[in-house]
N, C-alpha and C positions, 0 to 999 in steps of 0.2 A: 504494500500500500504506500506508495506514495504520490506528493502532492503534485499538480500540474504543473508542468517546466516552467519557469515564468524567471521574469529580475525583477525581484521584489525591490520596490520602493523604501527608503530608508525607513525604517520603524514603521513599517507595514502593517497593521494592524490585522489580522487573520477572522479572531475570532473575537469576542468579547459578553461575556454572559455575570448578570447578577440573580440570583437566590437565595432566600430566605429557607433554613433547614430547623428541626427539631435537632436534639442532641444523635438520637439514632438514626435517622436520616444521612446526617452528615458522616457520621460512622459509615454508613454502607456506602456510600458516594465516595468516601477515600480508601473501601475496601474494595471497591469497584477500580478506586485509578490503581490501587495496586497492583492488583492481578491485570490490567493492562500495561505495566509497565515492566510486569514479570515477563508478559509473553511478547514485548518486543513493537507492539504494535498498538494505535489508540484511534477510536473517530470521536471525536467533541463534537455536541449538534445533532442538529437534523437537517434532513432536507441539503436542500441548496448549500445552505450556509453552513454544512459541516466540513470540518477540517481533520482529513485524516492522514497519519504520521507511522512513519516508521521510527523507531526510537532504538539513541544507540546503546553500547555498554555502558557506557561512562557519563555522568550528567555535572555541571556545575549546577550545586543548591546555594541558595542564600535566603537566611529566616533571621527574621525581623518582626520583635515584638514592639509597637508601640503605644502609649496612651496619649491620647487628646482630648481637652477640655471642651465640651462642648455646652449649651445651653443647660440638656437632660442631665446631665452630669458627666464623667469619666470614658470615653469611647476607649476602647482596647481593641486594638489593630495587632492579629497574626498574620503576616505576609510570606510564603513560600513561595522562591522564585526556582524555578526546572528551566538550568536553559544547556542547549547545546549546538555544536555547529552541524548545519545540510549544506550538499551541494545544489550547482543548480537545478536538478531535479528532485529537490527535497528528501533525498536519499541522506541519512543519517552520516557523518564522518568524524568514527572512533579517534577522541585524542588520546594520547599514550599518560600517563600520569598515577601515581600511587593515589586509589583509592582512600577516604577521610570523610568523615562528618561530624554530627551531634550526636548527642545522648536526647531520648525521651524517657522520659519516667512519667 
């Protein structure tokens, strides 16, 4: 699966999706991107607007908690960034690098 040959436009924007989940909801939606990240391959979407991706061995993460003041009181922002390099036919390209991350508890 991968995406249509194209020169993507600098900071291209693909997809872009907001929802609102329960606690268990969200639980199965990142046990869902799991097991799609297990097996190499992902489609985000529907229809038209979905964007499907071969995915490689290796990812750069970056996780960022932060809080902001807002009116209601205290917003807490978790941010995980998944990014990595395709060529130009969206074919995934393994960078060589010792594996590393966080801890969750």
């Amino acid at each position: 699966m991968t995406q249509t040959p194209h020169t993507p436009k600098r900071n291209q924007k693909l997809l872009k999706s907001k929802a609102d989940f329960n606690r268990e909801d969200l639980a199965a939606f990142l046990e869902n991107l799991a097991t799609r990240i297990r097996a190499g391959d992902m489609t985000l979407g529907t229809g038209e607007g979905a964007v499907s991706m071969e995915l490689p061995g290796t990812f750069r993460t970056t996780m960022e908690v932060t809080d902001s003041h807002r009116r209601r009181g205290i917003e807490r922002e978790l941010e995980l960034e998944i990014e990595w390099l395709v060529d130009d036919t969206g074919a995934p390209v393994d960078e060589d690098g010792q594996a590393s991350g966080f801890a969750v508890s």
